[in-house]
N, C-alpha and C positions, 0 to 999 in steps of 0.2 A: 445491504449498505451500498453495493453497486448504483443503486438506481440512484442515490442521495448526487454521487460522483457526478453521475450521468447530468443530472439536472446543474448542477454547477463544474461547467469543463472548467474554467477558467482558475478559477481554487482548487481545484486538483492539481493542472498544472503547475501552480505554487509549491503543492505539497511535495511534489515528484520531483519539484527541482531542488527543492533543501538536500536533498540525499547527495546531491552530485556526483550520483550514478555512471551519468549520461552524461557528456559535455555537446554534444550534438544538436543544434535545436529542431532540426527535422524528427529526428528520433524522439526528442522526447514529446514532440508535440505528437507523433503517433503513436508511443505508448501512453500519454494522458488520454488519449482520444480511445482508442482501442479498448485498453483493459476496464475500464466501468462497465464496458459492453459484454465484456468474455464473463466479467465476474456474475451480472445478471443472466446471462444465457445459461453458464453451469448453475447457480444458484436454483435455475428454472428447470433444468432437466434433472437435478438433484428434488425439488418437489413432485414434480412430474413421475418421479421413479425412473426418469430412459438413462441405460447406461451411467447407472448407479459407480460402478467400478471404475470405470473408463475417468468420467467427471472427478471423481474425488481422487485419482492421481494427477491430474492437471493442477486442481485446487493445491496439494500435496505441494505440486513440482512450483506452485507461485507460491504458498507459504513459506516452506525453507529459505528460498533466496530473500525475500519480504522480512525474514527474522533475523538474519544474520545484518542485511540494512537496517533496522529500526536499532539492533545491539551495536553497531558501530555508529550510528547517529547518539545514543544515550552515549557513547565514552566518552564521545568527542564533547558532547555539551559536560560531561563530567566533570573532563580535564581543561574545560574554556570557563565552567563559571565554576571550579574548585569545590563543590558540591560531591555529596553521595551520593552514589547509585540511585538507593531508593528516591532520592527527593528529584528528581532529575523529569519533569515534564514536558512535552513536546504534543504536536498533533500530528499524529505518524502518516495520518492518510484513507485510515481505515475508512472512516465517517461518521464520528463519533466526538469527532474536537477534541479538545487537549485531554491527554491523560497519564498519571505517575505511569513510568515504566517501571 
C-alpha cells in the first residue's frame, strides 16, 4: 500500500494532515514525502527475507503510534457527529479509501 501513497504525494499529504499530528508544514511535508517510501522499502525487505527481525520492529514501532492516531481521529468524529463507534468512517491513510473503524 506504500507504493499506492507514493504515486499520489499530494492525497497523502491530505491524509496526514486531518490527524493534526504535526502543525509544522515543513515536517509534515517530510513525513508525507518520506514514509510511502520507508513503507515500500520494509515491505521489500520483508519479501525479500533481509532483516526479517530488524524490519518488522520498525513496522511495529509505526504501527502503535499510526493506532493510537486513527483511535483518537474515530472519538473525535464520534463526539463531532454524535455517532457510535462502530458507524464512525474515515480514510485513515493506509490506501485503501474510506473505511468503518
Amino acid at each position: 500500500m506504500g507504493w499506492v501513497k507514493v504515486m499520489d504525494p499530494v492525497g497523502f499529504l491530505k491524509l496526514v494532515r486531518q490527524y493534526d499530528a504535526v502543525s509544522n508544514p515543513y515536517l509534515l511535508n517530510a513525513i508525507a514525502a518520506a514514509l510511502p517510501w520507508f513503507e515500500v522499502i520494509c515491505g521489500l525487505l520483508l519479501i525479500l527475507g533481509i532483516a526479517n527481525r530488524g524490519t518488522s520492529l520498525m513496522l511495529l514501532m509505526m504501527l502503535v503510534p499510526f493506532t493510537a492516531l486513527v483511535l483518537n481521529r474515530a472519538l473525535q468524529l464520534a463526539a463531532l457527529k454524535n455517532l457510535p463507534f462502530c458507524a464512525i468512517s474515515f480514510d485513515c491513510g493506509c490506501g485503501s479509501g474510506e473505511v468503518f473503524i
